[in-house]
N, C-alpha and C positions, 0 to 999 in steps of 0.2 A: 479303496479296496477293502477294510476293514470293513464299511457296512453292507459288502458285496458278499464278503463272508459269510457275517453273521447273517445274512437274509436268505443265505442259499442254506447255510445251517437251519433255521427256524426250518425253511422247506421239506427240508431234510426229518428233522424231528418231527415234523407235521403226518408224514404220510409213516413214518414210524408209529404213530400212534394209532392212526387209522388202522394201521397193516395188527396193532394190538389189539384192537378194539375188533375189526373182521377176524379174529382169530379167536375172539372168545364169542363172537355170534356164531361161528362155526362149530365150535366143541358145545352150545348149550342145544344147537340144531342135531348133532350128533346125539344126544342125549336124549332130544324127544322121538326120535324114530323107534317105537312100539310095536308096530304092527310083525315089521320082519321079524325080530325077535320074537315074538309073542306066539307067529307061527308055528305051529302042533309038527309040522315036518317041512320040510326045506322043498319034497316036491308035491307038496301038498296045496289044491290052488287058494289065492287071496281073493276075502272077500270084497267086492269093488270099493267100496270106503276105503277097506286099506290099503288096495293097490293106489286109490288116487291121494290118500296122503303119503305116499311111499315115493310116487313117483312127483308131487308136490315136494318132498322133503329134499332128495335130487336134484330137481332145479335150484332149490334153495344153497344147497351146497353147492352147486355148479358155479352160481351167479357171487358167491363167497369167494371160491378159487380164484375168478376173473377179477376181480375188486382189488384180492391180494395181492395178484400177478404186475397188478398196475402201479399198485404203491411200491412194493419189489423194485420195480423199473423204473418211477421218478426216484427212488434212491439212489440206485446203480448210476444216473443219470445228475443226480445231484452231487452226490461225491467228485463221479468223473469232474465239474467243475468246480468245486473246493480242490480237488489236488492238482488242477491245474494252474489255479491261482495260488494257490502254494507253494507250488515247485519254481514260481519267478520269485515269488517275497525270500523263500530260503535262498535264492540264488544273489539276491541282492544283502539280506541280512547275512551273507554266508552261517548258515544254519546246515546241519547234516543229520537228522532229528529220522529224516526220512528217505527211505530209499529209493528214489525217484526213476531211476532206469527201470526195476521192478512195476513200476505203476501201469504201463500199456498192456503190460501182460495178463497183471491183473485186471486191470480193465476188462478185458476179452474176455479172459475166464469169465469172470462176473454176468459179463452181457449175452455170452451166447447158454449159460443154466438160465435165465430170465426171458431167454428167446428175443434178444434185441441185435439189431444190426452191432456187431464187435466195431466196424469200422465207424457210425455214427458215434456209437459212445467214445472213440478215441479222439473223433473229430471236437466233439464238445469238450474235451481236456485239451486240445490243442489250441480252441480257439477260444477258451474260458485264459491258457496262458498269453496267447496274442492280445486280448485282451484289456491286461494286465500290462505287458510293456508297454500298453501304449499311454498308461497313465505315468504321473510326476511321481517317481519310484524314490525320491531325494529323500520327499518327506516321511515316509516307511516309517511305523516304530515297529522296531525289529525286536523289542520285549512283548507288545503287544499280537507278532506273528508266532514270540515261542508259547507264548502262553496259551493262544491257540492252537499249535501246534499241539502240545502237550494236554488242551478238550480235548481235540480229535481223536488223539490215541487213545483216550481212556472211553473215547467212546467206542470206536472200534473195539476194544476188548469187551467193554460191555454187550455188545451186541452178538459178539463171536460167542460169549458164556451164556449169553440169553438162546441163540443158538443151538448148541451144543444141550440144553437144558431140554430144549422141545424135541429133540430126536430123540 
């Protein structure tokens, strides 16, 4: 279960950085759109150059939003299975780190702002914890679930402040 973890974590950080990296192609595409600005009056017409890099510039962002939308959503969808396999190892390691009743709800929330089926992402929390029980749960090291327990959280905060920072 450990390298089920960290492999759904690497996933996870993966499409984080992409969603970083689409997000600073986006703000440097935001920053070459001259023409609209540059406009003498707002209903003043544009000359064809700058309407087709304008409406060039559009697509570009357009196809940025859908990129993000996607990494967004192998998150939502990566987590759901990190906390699904968590929520058996704490059950086993009796751990209370995390509040797991809370987790479907969250789930939802998360899936339906991301525009994903609420009910698939709960499924893949459910069936990431089936999963789980059906491996040899004896041998658990239940220091090495707090310890990732206690990544997780700090990553989640991190993400909520990195959050919080871009609005």
């Amino acid at each position: 279960m450990d390298e089920r973890l960290f492999s759904e974590l690497r996933l996870i950080n993966q499409s984080m950085n992409k969603l970083a990296s689409e997000n600073e192609l986006f703000i440097k595409e935001l920053d070459r759109e001259r023409c609209m600005k540059a406009a003498p009056q707002r209903n003043a017409p544009m000359s064809p150059s700058c309407e087709e890099q304008s409406l060039k510039h559009l697509a570009t962002l357009d196809d940025s939003n859908r990129k993000s939308e996607v990494y967004v959503q192998q998150m939502v969808e990566g987590w759901a299975k990190v906390y699904g396999m968590l929520r058996v190892a704490h059950m086993q390691c009796d751990l209370n780190s995390i509040n797991f009743e809370a987790v479907p709800a969250s789930l939802r929330a998360q899936s339906r702002l991301v525009e994903l089926d609420p009910d698939d992402v709960l499924l893949k929390y459910i069936e990431a914890s089936e999963g789980t029980l059906d491996e040899d749960l004896n041998e658990l090291d239940c220091d090495a679930i707090k310890s990732f327990t206690d990544t997780v959280q700090q990553i989640v905060i991190a993400a909520r402040r990195a959050q919080e920072r871009m609005r």
